[in-house]
C-alpha positions as CSV (number, residue, x, y, z in Angstrom):
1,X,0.0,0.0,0.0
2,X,1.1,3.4,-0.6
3,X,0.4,6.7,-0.3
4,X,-0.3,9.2,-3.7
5,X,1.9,12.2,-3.5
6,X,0.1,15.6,-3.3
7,X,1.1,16.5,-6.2
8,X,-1.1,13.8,-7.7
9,X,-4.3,14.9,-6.1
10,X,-4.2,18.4,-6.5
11,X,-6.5,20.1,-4.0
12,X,-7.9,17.0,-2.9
13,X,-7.0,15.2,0.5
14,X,-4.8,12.1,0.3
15,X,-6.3,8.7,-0.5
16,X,-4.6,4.9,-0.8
17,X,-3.9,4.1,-3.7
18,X,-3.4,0.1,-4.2
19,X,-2.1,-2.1,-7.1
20,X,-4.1,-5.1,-7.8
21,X,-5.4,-7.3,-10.3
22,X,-3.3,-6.6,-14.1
23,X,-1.0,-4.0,-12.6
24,X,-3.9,-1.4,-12.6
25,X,-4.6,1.4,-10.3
26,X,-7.5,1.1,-8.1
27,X,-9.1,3.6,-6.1
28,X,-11.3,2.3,-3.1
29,X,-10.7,0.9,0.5
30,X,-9.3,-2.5,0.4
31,X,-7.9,-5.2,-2.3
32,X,-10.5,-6.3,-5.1
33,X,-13.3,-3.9,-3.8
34,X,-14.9,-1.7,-6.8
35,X,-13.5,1.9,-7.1
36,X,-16.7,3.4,-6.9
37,X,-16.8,6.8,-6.2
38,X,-19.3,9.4,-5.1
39,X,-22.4,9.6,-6.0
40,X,-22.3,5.5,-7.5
41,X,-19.8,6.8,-10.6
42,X,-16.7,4.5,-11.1
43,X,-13.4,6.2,-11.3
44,X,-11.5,5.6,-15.0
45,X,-9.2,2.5,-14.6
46,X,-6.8,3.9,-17.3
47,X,-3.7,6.1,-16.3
48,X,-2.9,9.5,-17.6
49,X,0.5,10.2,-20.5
50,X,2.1,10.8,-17.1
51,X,1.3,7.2,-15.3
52,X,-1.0,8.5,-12.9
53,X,-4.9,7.4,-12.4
54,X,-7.4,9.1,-14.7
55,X,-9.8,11.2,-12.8
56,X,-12.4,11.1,-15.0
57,X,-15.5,9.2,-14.3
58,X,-16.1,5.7,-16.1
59,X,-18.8,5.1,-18.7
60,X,-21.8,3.7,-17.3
61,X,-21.1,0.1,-17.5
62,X,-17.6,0.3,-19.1
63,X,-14.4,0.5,-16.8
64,X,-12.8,3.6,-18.9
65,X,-14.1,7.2,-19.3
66,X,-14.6,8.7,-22.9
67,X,-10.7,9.6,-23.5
68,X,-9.5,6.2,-23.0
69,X,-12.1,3.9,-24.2
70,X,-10.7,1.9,-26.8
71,X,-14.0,1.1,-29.0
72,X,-14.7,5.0,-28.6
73,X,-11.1,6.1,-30.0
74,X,-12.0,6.4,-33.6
75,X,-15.2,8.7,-32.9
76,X,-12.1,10.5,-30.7
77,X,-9.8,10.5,-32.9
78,X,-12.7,12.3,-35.6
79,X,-13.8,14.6,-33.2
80,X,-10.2,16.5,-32.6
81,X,-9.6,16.2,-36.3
82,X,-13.2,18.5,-37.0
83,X,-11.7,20.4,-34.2
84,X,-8.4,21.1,-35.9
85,X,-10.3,21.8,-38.7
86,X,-12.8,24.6,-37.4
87,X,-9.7,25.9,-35.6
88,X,-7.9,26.3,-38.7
89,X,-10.8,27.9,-40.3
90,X,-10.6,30.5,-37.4
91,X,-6.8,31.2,-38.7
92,X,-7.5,32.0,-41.9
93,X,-10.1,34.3,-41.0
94,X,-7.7,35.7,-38.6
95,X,-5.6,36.0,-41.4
96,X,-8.1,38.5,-43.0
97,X,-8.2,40.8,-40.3
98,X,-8.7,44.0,-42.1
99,X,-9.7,47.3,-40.6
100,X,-12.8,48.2,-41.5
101,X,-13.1,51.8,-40.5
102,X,-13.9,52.8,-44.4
103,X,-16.6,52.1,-46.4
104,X,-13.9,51.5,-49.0
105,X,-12.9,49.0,-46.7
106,X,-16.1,47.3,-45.8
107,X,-16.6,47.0,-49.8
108,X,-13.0,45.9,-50.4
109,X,-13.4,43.2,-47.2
110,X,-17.2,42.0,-48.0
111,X,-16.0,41.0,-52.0
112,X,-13.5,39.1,-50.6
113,X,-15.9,37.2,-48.3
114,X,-18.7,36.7,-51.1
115,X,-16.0,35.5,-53.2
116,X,-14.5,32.7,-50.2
117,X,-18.2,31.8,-49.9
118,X,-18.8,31.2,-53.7
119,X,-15.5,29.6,-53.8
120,X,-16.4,26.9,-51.2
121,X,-13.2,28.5,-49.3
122,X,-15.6,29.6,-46.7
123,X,-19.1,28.0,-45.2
124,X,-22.2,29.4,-45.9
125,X,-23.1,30.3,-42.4
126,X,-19.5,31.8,-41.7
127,X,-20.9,34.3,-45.1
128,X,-23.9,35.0,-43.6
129,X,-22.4,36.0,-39.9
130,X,-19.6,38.1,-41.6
131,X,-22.6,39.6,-43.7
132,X,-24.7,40.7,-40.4
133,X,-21.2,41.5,-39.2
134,X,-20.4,43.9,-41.1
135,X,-23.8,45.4,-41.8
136,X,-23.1,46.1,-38.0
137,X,-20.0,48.0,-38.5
138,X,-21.6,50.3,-41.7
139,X,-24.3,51.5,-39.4
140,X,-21.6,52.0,-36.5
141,X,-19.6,53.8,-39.1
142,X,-22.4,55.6,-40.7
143,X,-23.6,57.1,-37.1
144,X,-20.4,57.9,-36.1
145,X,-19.6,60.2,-39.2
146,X,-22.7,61.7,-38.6
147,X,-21.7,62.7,-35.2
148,X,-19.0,63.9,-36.4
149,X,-20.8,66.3,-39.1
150,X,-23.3,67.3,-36.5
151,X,-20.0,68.4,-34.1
152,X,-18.7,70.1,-36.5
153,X,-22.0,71.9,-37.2
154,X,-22.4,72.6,-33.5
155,X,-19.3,74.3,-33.5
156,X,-19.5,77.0,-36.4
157,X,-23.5,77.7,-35.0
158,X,-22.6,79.9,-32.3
159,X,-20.1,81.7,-34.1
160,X,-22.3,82.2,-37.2
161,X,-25.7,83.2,-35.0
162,X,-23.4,85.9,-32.7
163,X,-22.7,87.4,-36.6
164,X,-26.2,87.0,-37.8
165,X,-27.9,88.6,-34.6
166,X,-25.1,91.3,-33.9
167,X,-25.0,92.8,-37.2
């Protein structure tokens, strides 16, 4: 019997660890008893990269959680590979970063986005939120030159209506 370092457990409060059975780690109180845990949820029998116990919860009636079930590492596998994929899709559009304080540079960015879309370079949906997007950004652009016109405005007024009224 031995004792799991702190450094194992993190925040949590020592426990026994014992070896039994194929050389795997169980969790629990004595030799051959289940490693249940809280709650009625087995702990994962696998260890971790680093050889320490998994601290995920098992499957309901399998022994392994969802990262190191063998039958479910091809849907694993396929799941981090779409992943990868939408990441890299994130990238490129990274890539584009433009800014689009114009409306030069709206027009410029939103043909290069309707051309990705009708090229299959970008989804559909990624076209339409980029459209809604930057319909956003002309009407943020359009009020804020007006502000600026209506400053502007705002400041010659007084100096124009002292003339009118003095003279």
């Amino acid at each position: 019997m031995e004792v799991a370092p702190l450094s194992v457990l993190s925040h949590r409060a020592p426990r026994v660890r014992l070896r039994g059975g194929e050389g795997r780690v169980t969790r629990g109180h004595g030799a051959g008893e289940s490693p249940a845990t809280p709650a009625g949820k087995r702990a994962c029998g696998a260890e971790t990269k680093r050889g320490t116990p998994c601290a995920a919860f098992a499957l309901p009636g399998r022994l392994h959680c969802i990262s190191h079930d063998p039958e479910r590492a091809e849907m694993l596998a396929a799941a981090r590979s779409r992943g990868g994929r939408n990441c890299a899709r994130v990238r490129v559009l990274q890539g584009k970063r433009a800014r689009l304080d114009t409306p030069a540079a709206l027009v410029r960015f939103l043909a290069g986005v309707i051309h990705d879309v009708a090229e299959g370079k970008t989804s559909a949906d990624v076209g339409r939120c980029l459209f809604y997007g930057l319909n956003v950004q002309r009407a943020l652009l359009e009020s804020s030159e007006l502000e600026q016109r209506i400053a502007a405005l705002e400041a010659q007024a007084p100096a124009r209506g002292r003339r009118r009224w003095q003279g």
